[in-house]
Structure formats: C-alpha cells, structure tokens
C-alpha positions as CSV (number, residue, x, y, z in Angstrom):
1,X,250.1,153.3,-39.6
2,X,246.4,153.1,-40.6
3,X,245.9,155.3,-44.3
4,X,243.4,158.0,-44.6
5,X,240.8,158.5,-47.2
6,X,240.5,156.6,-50.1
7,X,243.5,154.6,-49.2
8,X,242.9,152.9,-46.5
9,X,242.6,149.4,-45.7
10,X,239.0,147.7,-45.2
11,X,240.0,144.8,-42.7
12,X,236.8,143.2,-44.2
13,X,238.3,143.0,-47.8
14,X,241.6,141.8,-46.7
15,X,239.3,138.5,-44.5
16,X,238.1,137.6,-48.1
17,X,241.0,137.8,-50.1
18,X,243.2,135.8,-47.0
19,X,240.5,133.2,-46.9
20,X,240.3,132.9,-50.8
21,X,243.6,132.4,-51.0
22,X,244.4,130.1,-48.6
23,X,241.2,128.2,-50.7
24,X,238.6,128.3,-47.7
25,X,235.0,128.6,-48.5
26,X,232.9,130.7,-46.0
27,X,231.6,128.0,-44.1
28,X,234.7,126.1,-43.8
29,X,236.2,129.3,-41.8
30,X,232.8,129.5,-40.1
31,X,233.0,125.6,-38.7
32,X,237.2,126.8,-37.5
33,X,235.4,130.1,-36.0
34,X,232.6,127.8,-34.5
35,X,229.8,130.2,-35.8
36,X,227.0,130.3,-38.4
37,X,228.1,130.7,-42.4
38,X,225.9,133.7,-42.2
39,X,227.6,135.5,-39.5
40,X,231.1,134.9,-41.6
41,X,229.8,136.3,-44.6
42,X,228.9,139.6,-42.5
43,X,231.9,140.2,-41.2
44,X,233.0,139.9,-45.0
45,X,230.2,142.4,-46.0
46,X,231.8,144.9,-43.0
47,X,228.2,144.9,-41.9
48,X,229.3,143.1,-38.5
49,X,232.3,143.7,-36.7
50,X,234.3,140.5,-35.9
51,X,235.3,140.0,-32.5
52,X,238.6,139.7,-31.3
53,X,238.6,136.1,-30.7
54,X,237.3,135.3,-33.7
55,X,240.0,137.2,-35.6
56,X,242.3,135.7,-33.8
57,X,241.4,132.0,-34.7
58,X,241.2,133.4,-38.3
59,X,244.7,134.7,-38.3
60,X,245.9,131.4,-36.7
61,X,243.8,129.5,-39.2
62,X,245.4,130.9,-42.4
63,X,248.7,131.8,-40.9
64,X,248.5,135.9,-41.3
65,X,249.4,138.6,-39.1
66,X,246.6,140.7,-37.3
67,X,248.5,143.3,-38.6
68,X,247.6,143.0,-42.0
69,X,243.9,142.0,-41.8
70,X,243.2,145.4,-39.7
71,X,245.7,147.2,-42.5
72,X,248.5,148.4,-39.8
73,X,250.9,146.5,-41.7
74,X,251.6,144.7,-45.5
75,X,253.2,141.9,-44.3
76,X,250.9,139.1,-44.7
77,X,252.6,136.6,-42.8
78,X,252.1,135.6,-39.3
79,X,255.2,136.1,-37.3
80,X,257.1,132.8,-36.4
C-alpha cells in the first residue's frame, strides 16, 4: 500500500539507490535502457516520468521487483 505524506516512497530515489548498488553508472543503465545518459539522469531527478518499458528492463537489469521501485512493496528482490 503506497504511504501518505512525508512517508512515502519516491520511485525516483529508489532507481538511484538500486542502480548504485548493483554498481551501474548512469549511462551504463542508459546503454541496457537504449536511451541517452541524459534522459536516465531525469528519470533519477523525478523531472521525467519513466515509461513502463523502460522500468521494466531496469527491474530485469538489476534483479528488483517493480514493486519496490514504485514503493508498493519493501522487498527488493525480483520474484523467481
């Protein structure tokens, strides 16, 4: 269930810390999402909204749910 107020999740904060710690740099995920570095880094600001199919590829990319990127869930790993 998404939080309210100061508690809840910013999807775009949860990409950056997933792709830190999985040790991507922006454009590496940019080259797996086949779009400019640029673009990345927006969806990482929250000043663009990342599409569907691109969160998807992310997700498969560093092995973590959908879930947990949008904050409907705290379990980071993608389900087997």
């Amino acid at each position: 269930m998404l939080k309210k107020g100061r508690d809840f999740i910013k999807y775009y904060e949860r990409l950056r810390k997933t792709r830190i710690k999985h040790g991507f740099t922006q454009t590496q995920i940019a080259e797996r999402l086949n779009i400019k570095q640029s673009t990345y880094a927006k969806y990482e600001c929250g000043t663009r909204t990342i599409p569907v199919d691109k969160l998807r590829e992310f997700c498969l990319t560093t092995n973590t749910s959908s879930n947990y990127i949008l904050g409907l869930s705290n379990n980071y790993k993608y389900p087997d």
